[in-house]
Backbone bond lengths (Angstrom), bond angles and torsions (degrees), N, CA, C in turn:
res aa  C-N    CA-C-N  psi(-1)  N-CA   C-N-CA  omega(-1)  CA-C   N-CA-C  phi
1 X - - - 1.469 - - 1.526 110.60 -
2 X 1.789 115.30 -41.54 1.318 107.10 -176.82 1.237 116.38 -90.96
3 X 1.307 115.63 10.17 1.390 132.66 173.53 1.902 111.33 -87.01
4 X 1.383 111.96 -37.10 1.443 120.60 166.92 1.142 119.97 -78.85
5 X 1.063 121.88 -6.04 1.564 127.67 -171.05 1.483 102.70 -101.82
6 X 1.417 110.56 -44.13 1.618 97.92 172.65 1.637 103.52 -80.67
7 X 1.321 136.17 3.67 0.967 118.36 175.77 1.542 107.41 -71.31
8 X 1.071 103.92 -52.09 2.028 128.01 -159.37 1.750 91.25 -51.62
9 X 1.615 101.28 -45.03 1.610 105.48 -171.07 1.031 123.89 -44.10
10 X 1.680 104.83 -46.18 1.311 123.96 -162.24 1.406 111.54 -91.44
11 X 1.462 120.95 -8.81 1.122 119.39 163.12 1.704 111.80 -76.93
12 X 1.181 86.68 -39.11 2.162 83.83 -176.96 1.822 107.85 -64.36
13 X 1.597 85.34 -40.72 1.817 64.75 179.73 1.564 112.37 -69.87
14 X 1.054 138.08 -30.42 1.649 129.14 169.33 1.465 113.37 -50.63
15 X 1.342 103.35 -32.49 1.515 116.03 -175.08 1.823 89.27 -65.65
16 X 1.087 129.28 -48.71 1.576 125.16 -156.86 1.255 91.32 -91.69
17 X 1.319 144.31 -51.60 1.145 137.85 166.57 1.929 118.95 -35.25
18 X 0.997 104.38 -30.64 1.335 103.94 179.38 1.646 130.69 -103.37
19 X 1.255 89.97 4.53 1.581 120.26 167.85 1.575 116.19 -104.78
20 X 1.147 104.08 -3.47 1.974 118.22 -161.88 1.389 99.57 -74.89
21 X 1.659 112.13 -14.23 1.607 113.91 -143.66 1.740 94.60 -95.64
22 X 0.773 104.97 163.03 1.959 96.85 -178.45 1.582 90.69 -93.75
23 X 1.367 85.97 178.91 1.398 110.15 177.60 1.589 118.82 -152.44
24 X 1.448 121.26 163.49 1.698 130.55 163.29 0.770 120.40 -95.42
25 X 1.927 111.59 116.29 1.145 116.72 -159.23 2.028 106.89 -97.16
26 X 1.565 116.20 117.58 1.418 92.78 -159.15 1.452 95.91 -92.91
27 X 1.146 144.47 26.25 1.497 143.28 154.18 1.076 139.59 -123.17
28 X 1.303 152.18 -153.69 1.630 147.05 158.52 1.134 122.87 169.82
29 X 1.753 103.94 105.03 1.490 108.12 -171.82 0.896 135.54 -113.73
30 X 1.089 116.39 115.50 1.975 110.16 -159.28 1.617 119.62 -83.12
31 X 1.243 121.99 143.87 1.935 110.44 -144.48 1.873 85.64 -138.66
32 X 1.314 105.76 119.73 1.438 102.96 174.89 1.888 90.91 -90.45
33 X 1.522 90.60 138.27 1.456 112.27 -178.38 1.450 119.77 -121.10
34 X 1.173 127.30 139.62 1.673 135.77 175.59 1.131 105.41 -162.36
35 X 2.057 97.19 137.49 1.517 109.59 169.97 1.219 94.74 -125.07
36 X 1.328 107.49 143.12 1.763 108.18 142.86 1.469 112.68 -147.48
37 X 1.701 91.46 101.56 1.484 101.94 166.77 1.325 126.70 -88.33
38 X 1.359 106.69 3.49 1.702 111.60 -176.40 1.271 114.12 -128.94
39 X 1.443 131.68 17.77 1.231 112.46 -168.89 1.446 116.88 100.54
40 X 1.648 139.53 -26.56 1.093 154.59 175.52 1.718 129.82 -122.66
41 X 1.581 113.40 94.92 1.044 106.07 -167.54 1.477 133.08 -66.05
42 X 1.367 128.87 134.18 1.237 122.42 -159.33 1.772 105.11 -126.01
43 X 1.129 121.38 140.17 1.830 139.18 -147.33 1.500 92.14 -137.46
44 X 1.917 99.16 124.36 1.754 98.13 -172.52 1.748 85.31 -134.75
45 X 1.387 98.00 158.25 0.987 106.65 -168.62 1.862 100.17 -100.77
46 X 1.303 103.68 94.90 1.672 109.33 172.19 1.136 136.04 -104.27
47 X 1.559 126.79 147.76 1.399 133.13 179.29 1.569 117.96 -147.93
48 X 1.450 104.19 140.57 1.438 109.19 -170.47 1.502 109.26 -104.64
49 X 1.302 124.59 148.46 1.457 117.11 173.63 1.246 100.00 -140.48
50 X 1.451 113.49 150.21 1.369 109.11 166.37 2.062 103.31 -178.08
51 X 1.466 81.98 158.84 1.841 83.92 165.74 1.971 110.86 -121.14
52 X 1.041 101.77 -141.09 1.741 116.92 169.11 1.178 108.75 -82.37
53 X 1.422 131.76 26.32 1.437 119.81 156.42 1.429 107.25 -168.12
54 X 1.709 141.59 -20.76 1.258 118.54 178.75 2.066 77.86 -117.41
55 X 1.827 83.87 -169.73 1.573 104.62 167.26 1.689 89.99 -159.51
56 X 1.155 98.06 161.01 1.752 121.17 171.99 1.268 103.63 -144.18
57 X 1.340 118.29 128.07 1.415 125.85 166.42 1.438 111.27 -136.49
58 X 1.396 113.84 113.28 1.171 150.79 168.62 1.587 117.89 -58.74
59 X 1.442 122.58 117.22 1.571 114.16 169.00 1.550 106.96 -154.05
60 X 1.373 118.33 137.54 1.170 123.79 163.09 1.782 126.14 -122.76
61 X 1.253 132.66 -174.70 1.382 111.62 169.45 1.723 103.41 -93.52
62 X 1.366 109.18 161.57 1.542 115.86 174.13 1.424 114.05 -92.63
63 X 1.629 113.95 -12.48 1.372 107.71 172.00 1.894 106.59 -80.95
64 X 1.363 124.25 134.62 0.880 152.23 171.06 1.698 137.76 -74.94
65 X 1.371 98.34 -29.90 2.005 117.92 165.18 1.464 102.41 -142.87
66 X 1.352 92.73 -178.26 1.775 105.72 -173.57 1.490 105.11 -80.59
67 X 1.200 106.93 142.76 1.840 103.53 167.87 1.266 89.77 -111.95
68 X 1.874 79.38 161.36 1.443 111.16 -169.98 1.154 103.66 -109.76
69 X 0.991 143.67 153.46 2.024 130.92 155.35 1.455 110.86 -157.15
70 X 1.405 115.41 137.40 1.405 116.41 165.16 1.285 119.91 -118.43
71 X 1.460 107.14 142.58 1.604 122.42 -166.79 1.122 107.30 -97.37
72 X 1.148 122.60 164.92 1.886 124.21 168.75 1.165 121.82 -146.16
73 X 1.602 122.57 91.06 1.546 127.06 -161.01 1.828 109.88 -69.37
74 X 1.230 92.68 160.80 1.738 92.29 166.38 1.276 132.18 -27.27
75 X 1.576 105.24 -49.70 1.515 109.33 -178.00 1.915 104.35 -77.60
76 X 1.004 120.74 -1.00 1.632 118.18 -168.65 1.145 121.01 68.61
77 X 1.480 121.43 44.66 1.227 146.98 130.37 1.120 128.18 -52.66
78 X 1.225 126.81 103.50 1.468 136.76 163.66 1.240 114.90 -69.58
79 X 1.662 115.90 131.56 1.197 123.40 167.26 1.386 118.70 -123.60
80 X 1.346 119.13 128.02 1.553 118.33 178.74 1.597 103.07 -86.49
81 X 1.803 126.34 130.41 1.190 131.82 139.65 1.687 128.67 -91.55
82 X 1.109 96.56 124.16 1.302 84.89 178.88 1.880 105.78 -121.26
83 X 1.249 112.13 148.77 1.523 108.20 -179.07 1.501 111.06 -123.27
84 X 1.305 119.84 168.98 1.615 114.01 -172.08 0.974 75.94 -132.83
85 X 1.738 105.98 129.10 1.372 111.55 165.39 1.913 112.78 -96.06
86 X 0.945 97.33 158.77 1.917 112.01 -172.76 1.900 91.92 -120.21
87 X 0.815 116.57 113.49 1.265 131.40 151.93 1.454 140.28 -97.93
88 X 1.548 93.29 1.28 1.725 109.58 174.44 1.567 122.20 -67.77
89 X 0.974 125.08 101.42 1.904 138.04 136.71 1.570 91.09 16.99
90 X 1.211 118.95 109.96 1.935 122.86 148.14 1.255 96.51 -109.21
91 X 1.321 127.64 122.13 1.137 134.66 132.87 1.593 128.91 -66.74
92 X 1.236 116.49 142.78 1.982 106.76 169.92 1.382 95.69 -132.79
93 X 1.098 115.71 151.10 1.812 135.20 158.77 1.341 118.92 -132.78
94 X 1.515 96.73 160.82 1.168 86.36 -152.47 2.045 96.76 -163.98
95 X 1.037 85.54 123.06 1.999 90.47 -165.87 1.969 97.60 -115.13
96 X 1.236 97.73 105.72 1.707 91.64 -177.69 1.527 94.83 -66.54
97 X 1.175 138.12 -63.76 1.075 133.15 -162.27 1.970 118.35 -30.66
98 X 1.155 108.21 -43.57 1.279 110.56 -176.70 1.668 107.22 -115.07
99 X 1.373 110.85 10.02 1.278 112.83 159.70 1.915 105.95 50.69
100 X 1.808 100.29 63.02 1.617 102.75 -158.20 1.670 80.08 -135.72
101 X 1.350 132.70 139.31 1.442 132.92 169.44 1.817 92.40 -145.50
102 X 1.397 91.89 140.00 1.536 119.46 159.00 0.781 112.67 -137.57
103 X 1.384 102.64 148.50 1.682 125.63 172.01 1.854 106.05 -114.60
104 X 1.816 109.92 107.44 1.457 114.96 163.03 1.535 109.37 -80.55
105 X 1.510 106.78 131.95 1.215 82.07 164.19 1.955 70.94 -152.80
106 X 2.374 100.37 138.09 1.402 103.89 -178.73 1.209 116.78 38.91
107 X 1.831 141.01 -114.06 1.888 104.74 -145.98 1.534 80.95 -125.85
108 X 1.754 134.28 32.15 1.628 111.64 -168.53 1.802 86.26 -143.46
109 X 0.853 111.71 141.37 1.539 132.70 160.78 1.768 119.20 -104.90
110 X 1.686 98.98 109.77 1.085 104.12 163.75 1.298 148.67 -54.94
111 X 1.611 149.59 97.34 1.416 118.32 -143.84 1.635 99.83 -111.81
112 X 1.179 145.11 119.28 1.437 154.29 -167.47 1.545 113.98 -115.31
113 X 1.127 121.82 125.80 1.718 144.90 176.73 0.941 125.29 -107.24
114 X 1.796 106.14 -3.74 1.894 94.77 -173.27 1.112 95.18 -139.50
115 X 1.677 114.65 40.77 1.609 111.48 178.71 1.148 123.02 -53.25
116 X 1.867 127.73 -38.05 1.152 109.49 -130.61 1.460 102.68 -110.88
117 X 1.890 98.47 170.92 1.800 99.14 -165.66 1.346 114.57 -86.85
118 X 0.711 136.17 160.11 1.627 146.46 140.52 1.718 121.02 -65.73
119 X 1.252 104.05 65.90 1.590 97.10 176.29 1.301 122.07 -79.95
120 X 1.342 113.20 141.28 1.564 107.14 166.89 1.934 104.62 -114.10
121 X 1.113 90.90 131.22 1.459 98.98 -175.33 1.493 108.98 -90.49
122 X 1.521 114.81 133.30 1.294 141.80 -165.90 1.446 121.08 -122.05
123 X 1.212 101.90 124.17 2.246 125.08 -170.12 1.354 98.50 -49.18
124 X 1.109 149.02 54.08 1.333 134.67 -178.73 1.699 106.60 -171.13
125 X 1.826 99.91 129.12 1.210 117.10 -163.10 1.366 108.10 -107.24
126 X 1.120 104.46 165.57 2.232 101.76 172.60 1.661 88.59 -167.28
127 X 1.630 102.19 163.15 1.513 98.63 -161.16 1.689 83.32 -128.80
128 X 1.067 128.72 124.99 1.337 152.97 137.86 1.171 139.27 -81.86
129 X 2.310 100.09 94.39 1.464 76.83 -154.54 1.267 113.84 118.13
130 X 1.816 101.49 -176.41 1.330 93.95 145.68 1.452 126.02 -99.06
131 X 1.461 107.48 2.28 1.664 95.83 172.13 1.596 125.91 -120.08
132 X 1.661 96.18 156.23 1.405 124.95 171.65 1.576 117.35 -37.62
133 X 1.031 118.18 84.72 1.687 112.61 -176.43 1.843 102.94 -106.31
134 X 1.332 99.45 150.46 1.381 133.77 -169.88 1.789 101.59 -95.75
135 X 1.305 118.61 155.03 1.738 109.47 -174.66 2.245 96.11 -123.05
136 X 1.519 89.30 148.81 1.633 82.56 176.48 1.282 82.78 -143.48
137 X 1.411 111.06 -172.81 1.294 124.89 163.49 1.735 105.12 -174.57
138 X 1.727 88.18 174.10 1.638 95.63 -166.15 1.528 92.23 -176.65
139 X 1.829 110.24 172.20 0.793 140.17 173.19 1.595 125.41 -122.04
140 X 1.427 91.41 127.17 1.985 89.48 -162.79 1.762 98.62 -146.30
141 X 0.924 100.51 107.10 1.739 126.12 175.22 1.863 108.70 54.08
142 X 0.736 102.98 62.10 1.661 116.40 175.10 1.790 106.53 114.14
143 X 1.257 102.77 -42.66 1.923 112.59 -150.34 1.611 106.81 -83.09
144 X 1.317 118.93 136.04 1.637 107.40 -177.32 1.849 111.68 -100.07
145 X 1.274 124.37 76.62 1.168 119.62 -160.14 1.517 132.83 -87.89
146 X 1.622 129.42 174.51 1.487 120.31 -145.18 1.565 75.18 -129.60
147 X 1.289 125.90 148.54 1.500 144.41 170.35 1.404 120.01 -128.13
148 X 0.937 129.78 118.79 1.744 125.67 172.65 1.619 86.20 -115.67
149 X 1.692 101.71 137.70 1.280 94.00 -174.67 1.842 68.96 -154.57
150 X 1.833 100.76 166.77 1.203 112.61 178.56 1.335 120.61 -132.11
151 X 1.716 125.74 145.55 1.371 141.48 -163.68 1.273 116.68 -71.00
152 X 1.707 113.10 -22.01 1.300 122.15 -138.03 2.070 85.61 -111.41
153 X 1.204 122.61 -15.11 1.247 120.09 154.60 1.473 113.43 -112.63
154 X 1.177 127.38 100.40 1.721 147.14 -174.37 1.830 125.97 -55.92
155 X 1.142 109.59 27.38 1.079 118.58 -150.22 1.981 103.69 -128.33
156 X 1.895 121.57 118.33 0.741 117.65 -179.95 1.421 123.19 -65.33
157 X 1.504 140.38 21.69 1.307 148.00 -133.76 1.792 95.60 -114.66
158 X 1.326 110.94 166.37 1.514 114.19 179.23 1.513 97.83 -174.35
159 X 1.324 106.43 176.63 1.566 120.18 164.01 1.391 125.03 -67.23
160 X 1.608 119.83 133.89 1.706 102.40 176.97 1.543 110.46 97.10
161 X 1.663 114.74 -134.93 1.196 133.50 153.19 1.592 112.41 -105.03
162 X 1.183 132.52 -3.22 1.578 126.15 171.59 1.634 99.57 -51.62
163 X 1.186 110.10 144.22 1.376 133.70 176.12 1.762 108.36 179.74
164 X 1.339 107.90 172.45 1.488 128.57 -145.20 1.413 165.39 16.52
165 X 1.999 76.78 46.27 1.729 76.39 158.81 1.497 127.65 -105.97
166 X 1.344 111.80 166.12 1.808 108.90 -177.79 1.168 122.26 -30.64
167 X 1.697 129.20 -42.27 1.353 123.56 151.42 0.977 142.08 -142.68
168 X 1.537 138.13 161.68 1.937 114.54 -175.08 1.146 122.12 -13.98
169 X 1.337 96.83 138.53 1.298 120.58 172.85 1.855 117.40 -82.17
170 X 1.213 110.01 109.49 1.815 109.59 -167.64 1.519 104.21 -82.58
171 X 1.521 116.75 -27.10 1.489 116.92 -140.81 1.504 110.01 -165.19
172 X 1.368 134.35 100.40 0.923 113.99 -164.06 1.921 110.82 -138.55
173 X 0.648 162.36 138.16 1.661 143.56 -127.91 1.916 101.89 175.59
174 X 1.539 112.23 143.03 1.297 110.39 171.14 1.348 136.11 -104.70
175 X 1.196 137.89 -142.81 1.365 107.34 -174.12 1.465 118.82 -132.86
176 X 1.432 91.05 7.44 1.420 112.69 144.05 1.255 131.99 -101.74
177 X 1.268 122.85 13.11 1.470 136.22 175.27 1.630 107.16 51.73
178 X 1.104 120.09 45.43 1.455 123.79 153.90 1.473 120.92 -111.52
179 X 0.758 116.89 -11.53 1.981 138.78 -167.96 1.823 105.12 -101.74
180 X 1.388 139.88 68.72 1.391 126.72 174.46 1.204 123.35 -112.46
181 X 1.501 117.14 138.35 1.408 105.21 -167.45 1.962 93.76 -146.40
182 X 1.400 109.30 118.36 1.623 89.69 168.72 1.857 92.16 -153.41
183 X 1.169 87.14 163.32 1.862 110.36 172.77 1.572 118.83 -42.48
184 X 0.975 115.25 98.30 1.645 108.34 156.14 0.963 125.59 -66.85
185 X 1.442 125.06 -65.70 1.597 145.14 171.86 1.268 125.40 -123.29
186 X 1.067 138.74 178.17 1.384 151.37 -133.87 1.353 128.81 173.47
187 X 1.069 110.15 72.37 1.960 130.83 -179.93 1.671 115.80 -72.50
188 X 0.911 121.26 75.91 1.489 129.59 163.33 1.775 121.64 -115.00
189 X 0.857 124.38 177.30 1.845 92.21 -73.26 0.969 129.22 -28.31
190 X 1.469 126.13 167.06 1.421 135.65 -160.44 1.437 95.41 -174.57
191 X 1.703 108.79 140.42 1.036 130.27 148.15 1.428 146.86 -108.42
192 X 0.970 156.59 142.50 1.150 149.45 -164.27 1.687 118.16 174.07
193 X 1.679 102.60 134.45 1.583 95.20 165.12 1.387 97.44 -107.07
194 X 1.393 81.91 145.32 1.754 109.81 176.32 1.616 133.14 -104.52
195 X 1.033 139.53 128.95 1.260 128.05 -173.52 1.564 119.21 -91.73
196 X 1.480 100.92 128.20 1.357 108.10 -172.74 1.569 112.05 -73.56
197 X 1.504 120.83 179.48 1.229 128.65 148.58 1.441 134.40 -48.40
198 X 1.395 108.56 113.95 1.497 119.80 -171.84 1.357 108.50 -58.76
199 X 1.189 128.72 131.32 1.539 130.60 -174.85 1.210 108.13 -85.99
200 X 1.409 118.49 -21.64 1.522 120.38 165.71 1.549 140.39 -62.26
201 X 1.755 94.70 -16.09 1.522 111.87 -170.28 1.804 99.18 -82.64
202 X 1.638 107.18 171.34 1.454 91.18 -167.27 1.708 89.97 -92.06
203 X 1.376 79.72 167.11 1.562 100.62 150.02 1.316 128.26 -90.96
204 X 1.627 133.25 155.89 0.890 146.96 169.54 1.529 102.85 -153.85
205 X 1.407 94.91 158.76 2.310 107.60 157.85 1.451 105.75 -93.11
206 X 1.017 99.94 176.65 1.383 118.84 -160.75 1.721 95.47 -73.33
207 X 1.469 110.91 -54.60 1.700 129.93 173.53 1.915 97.46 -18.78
208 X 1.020 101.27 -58.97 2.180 124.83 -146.05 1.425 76.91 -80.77
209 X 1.893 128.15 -49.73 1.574 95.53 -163.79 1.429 112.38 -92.72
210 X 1.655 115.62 6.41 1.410 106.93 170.83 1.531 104.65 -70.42
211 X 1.205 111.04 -54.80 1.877 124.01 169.24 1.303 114.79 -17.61
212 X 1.374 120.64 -57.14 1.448 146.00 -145.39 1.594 90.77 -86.25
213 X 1.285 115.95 -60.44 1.009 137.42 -169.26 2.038 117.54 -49.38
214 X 1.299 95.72 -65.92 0.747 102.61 148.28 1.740 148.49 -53.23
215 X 1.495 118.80 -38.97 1.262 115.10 141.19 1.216 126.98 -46.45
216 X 1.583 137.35 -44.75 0.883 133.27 -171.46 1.964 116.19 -89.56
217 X 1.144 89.05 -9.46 1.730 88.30 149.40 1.321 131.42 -73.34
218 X 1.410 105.32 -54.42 1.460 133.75 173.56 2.141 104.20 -32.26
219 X 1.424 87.37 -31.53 1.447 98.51 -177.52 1.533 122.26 -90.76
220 X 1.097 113.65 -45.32 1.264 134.62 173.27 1.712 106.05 -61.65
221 X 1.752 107.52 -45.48 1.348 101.45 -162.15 1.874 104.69 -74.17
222 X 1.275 109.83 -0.51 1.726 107.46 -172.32 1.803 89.75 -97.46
223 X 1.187 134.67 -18.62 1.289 138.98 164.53 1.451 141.94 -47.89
224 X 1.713 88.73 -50.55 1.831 125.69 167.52 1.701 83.82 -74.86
225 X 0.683 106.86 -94.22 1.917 112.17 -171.03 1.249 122.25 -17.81
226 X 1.592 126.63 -32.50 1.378 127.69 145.32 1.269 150.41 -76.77
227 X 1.654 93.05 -24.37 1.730 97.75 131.32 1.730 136.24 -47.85
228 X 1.646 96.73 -72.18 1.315 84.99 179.16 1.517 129.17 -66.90
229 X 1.184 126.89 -7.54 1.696 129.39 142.56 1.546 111.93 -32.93
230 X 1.497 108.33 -77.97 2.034 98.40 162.76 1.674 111.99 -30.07
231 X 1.137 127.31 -64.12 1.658 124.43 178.00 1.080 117.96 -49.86
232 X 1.092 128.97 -51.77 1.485 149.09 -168.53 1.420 87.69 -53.12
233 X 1.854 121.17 -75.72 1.455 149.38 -164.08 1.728 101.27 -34.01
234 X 1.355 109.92 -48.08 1.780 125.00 169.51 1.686 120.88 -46.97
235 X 0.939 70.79 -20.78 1.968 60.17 179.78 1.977 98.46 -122.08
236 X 1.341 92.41 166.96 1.333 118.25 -122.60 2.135 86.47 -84.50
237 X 1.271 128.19 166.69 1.393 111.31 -146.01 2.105 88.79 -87.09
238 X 1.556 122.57 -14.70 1.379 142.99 -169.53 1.502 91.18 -71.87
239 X 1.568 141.20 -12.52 1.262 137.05 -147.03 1.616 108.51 -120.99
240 X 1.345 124.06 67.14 1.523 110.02 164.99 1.444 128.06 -35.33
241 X 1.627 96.59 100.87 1.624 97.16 164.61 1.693 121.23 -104.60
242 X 1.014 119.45 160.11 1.504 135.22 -177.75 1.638 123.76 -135.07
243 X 1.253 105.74 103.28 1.822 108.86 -149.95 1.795 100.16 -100.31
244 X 1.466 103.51 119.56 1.623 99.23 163.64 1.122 115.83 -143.47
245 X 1.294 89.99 156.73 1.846 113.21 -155.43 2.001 102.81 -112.52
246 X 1.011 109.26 96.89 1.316 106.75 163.72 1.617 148.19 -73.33
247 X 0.752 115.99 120.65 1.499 133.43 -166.48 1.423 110.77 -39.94
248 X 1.257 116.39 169.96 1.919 102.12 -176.67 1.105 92.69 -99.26
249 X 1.646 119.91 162.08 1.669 124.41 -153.59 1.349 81.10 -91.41
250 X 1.399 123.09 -64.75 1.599 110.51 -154.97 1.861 127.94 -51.56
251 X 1.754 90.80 -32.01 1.749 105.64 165.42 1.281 112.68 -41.38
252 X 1.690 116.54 -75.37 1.373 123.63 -168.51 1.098 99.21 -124.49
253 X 1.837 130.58 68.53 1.535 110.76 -174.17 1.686 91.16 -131.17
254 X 1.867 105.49 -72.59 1.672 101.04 -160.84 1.772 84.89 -85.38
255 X 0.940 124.73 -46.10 1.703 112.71 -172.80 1.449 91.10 -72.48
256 X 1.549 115.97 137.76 1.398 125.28 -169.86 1.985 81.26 -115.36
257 X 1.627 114.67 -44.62 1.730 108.28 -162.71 1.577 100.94 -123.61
């Protein structure tokens, strides 16, 4: 067993090692993005790159500090929201050929094996734009999602972790309408060098950074919570307040499992 285990290891790190290397990126597509899994819509600033064999897609949030907000229910209940904003750089890559995706994000690289979708491709066209897009869909860790993607750029690449259909992905949305992702722009040709994955950063599976992840909310969220106690403390002692702290979308937001 501890003989297979350093095997598997040592394959991922070659696997990251062999992704470490940069590459030319001959396109660049810029993808307006929004989630709202909680009630609060959130706008990231994304971009896809890629040639005939890797892609990198880049996303961060555009909010910059924490918001504050207070609600006021029927009965005149005050509620404090408070949000933590994440402004950190995710990178993803992503090599169809060997069917290998990471997610960098700061000093740990995610390494993932069970990325890929199950699309079933569907008779029905819509034009975005100026182009002819094709419809698929699939199911990928809780969400049942809709794809318009197009023939006329040949390339299994998309926003996020979406990948493999016949071609870009223009438009891609869930079926609860919290999950949106579609094309702004479109740079072809395009040049660019790109920076690969640092071979120095750690590794982990996906398993260790849900774990991680979660601990380190667990920490953060008793942090926010003593803040909003100061907020709470502001209003007057005649004033029922009710303080919640929301979770980060990407933790528990578009991946539901």
């Amino acid at each position: 067993m501890v003989m297979k285990i350093n095997k598997i290891f040592f394959l991922l790190v070659c696997s990251v090692q062999a992704f470490s290397q940069n590459f030319v990126s001959t396109a660049k597509v810029e993808y307006e993005m929004m989630i709202n899994t909680d009630g609060s819509l959130q706008n990231f600033e994304a971009n896809l790159y890629f040639n005939n064999v890797y892609s990198k897609f880049d996303y961060k949030n555009k909010e910059t500090s924490d918001k504050v907000s207070e609600i006021k229910t029927a009965t005149n209940v005050s509620k404090t929201v408070i949000k933590k904003a994440d402004t950190t750089m995710t990178s993803i890559f992503f090599n169809p050929v060997k069917n290998i995706l990471y997610s960098s994000k700061l000093n740990e690289v995610v390494f993932e094996d069970n990325n890929q979708q199950k699309w079933e491709l569907i008779d029905e066209q819509k034009v975005i734009g100026n182009l002819h897009c094709a419809k698929a869909v699939c199911s990928f860790r809780g969400r049942d999602y809709i794809a318009w993607y197009v023939n006329t750029i040949p390339v299994s690449f998309g926003p996020w972790k979406f990948n493999g259909l016949p071609g870009l992905i223009i438009e891609i949305y869930d079926s609860r309408k919290e999950v949106y992702m579609a094309v702004k722009k479109i740079d072809m040709p395009f040049s660019k060098n790109i920076t690969g994955i640092d071979s120095e950063q750690t590794l982990i599976s996906r398993e260790e950074e849900q774990k991680k992840v979660a601990e380190q909310w667990a920490k953060k969220q008793k942090e926010i919570e003593t803040r909003a106690k100061i907020i709470e403390s502001s209003f007057s002692k005649e004033d029922k307040v009710r303080i919640k702290v929301s979770e980060p979308v990407f933790n528990k937001g578009i991946e539901i499992e």
